[in-house]
C-alpha atoms as one frame of an Amber mdcrd trajectory, in Angstrom:
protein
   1.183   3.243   0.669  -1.698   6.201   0.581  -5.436   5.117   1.300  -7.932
   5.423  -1.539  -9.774   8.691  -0.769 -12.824  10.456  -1.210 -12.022  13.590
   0.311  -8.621  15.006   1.750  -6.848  12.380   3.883 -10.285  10.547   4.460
 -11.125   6.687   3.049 -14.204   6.015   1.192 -17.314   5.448   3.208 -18.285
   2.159   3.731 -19.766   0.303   0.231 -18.387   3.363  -1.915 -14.615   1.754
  -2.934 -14.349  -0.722  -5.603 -15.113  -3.759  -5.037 -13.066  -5.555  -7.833
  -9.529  -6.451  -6.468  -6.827  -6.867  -8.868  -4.906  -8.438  -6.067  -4.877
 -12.134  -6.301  -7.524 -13.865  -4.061  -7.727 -17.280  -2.329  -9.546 -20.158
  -4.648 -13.129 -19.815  -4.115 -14.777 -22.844  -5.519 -15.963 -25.413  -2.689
 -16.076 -22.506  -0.119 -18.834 -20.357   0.841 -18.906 -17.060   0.906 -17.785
 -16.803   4.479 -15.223 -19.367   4.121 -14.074 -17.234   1.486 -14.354 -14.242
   2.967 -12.337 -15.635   5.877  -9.465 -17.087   4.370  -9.233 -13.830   2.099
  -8.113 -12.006   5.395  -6.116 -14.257   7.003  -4.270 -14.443   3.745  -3.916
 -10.659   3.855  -3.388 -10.462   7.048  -0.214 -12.990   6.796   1.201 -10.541
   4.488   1.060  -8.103   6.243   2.567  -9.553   9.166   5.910 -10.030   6.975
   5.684  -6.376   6.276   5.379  -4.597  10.020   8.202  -4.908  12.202   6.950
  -3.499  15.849   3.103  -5.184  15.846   2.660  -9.079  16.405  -0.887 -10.157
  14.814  -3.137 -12.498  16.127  -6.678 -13.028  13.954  -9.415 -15.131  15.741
 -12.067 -15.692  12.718 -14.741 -17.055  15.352 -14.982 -13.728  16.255 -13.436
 -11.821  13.666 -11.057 -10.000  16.491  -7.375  -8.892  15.615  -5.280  -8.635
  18.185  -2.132  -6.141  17.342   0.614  -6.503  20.460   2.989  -3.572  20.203
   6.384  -5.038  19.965   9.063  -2.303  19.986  12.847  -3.336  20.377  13.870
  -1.165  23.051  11.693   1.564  25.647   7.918   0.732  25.735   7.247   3.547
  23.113   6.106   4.884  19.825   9.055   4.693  17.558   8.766   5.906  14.548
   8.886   2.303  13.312   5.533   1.764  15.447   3.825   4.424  14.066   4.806
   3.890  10.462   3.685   0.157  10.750   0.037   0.983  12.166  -0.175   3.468
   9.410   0.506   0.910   7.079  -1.646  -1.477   8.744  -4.946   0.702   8.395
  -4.141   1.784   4.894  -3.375  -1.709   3.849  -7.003  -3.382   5.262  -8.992
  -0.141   3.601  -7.173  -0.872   0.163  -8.101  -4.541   0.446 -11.615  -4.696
   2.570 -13.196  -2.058   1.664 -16.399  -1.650  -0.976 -18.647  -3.491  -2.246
 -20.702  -6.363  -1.196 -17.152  -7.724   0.398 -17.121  -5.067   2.779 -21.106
  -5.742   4.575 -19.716  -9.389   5.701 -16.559  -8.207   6.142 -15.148 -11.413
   8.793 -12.665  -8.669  10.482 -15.233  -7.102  13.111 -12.525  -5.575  16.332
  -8.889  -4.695  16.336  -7.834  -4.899  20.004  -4.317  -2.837  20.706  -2.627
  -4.017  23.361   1.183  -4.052  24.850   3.827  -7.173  24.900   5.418  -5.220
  27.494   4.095  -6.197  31.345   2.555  -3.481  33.378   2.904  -1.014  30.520
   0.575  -0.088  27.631   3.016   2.723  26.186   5.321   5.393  27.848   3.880
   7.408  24.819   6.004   9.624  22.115  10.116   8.857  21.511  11.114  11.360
  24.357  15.030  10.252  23.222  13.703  11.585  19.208  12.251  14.622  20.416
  15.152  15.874  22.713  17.808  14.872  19.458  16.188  17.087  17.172  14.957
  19.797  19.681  18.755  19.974  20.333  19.322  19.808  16.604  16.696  22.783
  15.471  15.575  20.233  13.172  12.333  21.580  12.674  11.103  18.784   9.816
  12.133  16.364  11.822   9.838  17.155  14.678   7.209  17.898  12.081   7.441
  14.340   9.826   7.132  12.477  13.125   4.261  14.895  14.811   2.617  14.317
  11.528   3.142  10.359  11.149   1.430  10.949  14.821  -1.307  12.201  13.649
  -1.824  10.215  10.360  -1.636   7.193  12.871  -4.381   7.951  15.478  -6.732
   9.214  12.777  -6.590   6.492  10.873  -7.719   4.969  14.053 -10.070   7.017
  14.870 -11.917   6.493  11.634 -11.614   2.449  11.944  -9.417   2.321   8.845
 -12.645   3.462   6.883 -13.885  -0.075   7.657 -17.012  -1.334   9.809 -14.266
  -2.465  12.403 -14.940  -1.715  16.417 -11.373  -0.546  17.986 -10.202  -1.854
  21.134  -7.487  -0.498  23.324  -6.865  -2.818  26.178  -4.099  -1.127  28.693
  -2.814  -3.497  31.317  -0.477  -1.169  32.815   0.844   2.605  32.275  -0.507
   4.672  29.315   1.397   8.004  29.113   1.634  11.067  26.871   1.132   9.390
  23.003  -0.143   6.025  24.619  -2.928   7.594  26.095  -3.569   9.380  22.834
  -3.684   6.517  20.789  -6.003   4.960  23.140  -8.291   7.813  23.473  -8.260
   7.230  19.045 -10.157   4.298  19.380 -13.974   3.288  19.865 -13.782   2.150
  23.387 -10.983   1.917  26.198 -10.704  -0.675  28.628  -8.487  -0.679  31.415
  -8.000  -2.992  34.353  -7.733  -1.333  37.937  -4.069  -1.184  38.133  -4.078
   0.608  35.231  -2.630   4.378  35.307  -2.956   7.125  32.703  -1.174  10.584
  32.720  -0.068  13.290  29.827   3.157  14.511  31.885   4.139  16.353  28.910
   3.869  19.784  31.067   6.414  18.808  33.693   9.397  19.416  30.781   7.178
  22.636  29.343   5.618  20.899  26.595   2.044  19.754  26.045   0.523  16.395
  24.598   0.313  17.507  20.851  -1.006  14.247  19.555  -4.639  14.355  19.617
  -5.335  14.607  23.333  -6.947  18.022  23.400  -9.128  16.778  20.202 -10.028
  13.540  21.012 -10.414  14.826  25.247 -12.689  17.602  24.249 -15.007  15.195
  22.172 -15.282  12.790  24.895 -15.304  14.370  27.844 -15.242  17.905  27.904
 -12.731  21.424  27.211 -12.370  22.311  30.667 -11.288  18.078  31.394  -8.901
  18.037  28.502  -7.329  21.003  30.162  -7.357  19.952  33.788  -5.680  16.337
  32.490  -3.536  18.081  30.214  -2.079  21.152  33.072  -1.893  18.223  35.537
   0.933  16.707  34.674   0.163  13.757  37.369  -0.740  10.057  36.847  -4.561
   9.291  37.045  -5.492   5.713  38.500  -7.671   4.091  35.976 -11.108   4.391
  38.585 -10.621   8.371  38.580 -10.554   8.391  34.682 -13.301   5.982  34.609
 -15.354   8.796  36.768 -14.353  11.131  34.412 -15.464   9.528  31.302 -11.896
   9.037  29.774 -12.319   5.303  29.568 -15.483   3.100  29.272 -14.790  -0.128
  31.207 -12.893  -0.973  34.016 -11.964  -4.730  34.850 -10.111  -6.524  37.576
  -6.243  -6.997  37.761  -4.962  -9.546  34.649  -8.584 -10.038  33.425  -8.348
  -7.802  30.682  -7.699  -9.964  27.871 -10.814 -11.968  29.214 -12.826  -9.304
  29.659 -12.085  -8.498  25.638 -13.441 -11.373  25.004 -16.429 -11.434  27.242
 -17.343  -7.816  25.644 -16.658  -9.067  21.874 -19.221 -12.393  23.179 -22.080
 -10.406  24.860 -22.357  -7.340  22.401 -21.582  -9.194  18.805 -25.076  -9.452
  17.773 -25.549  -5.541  17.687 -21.842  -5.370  16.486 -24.005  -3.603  12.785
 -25.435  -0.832  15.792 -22.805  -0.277  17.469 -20.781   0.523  14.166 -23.705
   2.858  13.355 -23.259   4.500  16.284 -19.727   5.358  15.578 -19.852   6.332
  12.554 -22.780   8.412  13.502 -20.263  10.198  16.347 -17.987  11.189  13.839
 -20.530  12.668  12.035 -22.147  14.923  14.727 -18.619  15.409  16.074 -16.216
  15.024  13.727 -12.568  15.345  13.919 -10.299  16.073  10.581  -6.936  14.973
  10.095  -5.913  18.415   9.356  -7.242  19.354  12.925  -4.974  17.028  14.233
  -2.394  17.977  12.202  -2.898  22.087  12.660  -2.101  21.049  16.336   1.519
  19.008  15.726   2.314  22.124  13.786   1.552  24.367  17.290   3.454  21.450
  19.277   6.171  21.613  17.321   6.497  25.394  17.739   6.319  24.792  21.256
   9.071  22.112  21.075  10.945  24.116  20.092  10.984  27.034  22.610  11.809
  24.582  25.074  14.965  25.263  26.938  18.420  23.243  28.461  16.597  22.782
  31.989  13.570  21.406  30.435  15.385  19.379  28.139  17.650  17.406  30.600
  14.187  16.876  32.532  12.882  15.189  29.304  16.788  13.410  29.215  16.266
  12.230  32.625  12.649  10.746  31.926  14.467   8.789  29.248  16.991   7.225
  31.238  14.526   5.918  33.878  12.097   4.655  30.427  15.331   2.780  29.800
  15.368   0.522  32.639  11.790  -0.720  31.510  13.767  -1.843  28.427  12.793
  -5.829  28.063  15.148  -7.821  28.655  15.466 -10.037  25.437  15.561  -8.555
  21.878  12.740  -7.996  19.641  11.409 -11.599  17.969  10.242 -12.466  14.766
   6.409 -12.956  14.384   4.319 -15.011  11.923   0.604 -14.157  12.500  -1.176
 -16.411  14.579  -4.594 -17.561  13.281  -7.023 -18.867  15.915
């Protein structure tokens, strides 16, 4: 499913889309318009919850916050499953939301990301994927998942073209891509337990997901490098000096410190959009950036040799014991 575009890979602007819907729409008469409004989401966003596989929705219309709980089968991970759902989920709300009148009272205001998984936001890429096809020379393999990566976090990065604020709430340890896909969104909060690390260098690769883009933009060159040559875990206070994330909360109050942020800043919820939009304008960040970069990481992939490779093997064993221990459930979206 491709996003309505203006420009290469890039959604229409807020109020530009059409705003007449062939889709079928709840029954207005007897409702207002933000009764309407609302129960024209939640029906969409029940549908979609039948169509992803790896994300379990929860929409809270007093606040106009969806949560999306990353729900993959087996390691903590991005599978390609995960990826190609959120990809699906972002071009899905900008085909339905966006333009128009619709789109200023839009009831869907945050999308907080967060991880079923206890003390663990995501381990990041599919290290298992990556060492199968490095072994494999299977260049377009490496390259349709590097640029699913990509696709995925700019999406993000862009709030789905929608006046949405972006959440990542990490609990635990984000790694490699899970500290990537964080870094796509508006803000970051982390509570102190919290760890963060691209250990991508240890097995001779680098993080070719977006850190160096999104890094730079935030912070600074010379950080993105330092983080990125490291190779170590970061506790969440250092990256908080550093400007990496914006809030830092106590141990298992990070759900209710969502919701304490999403209470106390709501009114200026039109600013702070503004302001977002007005930081991808002064520094903005293409999806073909993002994607020139998979196509260097890919290169790199693939000059990686058998001692790096069992290093990346051995990494993947030890994500396997942080497998949970029951199977994947079914969802239905849960509606506040």
């Amino acid at each position: 499913m491709e996003m309505r575009q203006t420009r290469a890979h890039e959604p229409c602007e807020h109020g530009e889309g059409d705003a007449n819907r062939s889709e079928a729409r709840p029954d207005h008469a007897g409702l207002s318009d933000a009764q309407y409004s609302q129960k024209y989401v939640t029906a969409i966003l029940e549908k979609l919850q039948g169509e992803v596989k790896e994300i379990a929705l929860r929409f809270e219309p007093e606040t106009g916050t969806l949560w999306t709980t990353m729900t993959p089968p087996g390691r903590p991970c991005f599978t390609r499953q995960l990826v190609d759902d959120y990809i699906h989920l972002f071009t899905s709300l900008n085909e339905r939301l966006s333009g128009g009148a619709f789109q200023r009272s839009l009831p869907l205001k945050y999308i907080v990301y967060r991880s079923k998984t206890p003390q663990i936001f995501s381990l990041g890429g599919d290290l298992e994927l990556f060492s199968r096809l490095i072994r494999e020379r299977d260049e377009a393999g490496l390259r349709d998942y590097a640029h699913a990566c990509a696709r995925m976090t700019y999406l993000n990065s862009i709030s789905a073209g929608l006046p949405i604020i972006t959440i990542a709430l990490v609990e635990g340890q984000a790694l490699g891509g899970g500290l990537e896909s964080a870094l796509s969104c508006n803000l970051i909060l982390a509570e102190k337990n919290a760890s963060f690390g691209l250990p991508e260098v240890l097995f001779n690769l680098f993080p070719g997901m977006g850190a160096y883009s999104y890094l730079q933009r935030k912070t600074s060159a010379r950080t993105a490098e330092k983080l990125m040559l490291s190779g170590r875990s970061f506790h969440a206070e250092e990256m908080l000096q550093e400007g990496v994330i914006d809030l830092l909360v106590e141990n298992g109050e990070g759900e209710k410190a969502v919701r304490a942020y999403i209470e106390r800043t709501q009114r200026r919820h039109n600013a702070q959009v503004g302001i977002y939009r007005t930081r991808r304008r002064v520094t903005p960040l293409s999806f073909e950036e993002l994607r020139d970069v998979t196509d260097i990481w890919v290169d790199c992939a693939l000059g990686v040799g058998e001692a790096d490779l069992r290093k990346m093997e051995k990494l993947v064993r030890a994500q396997e014991r942080l497998r949970p221990a029951q199977g994947h459930p079914l969802h239905d979206v849960q509606v506040a």
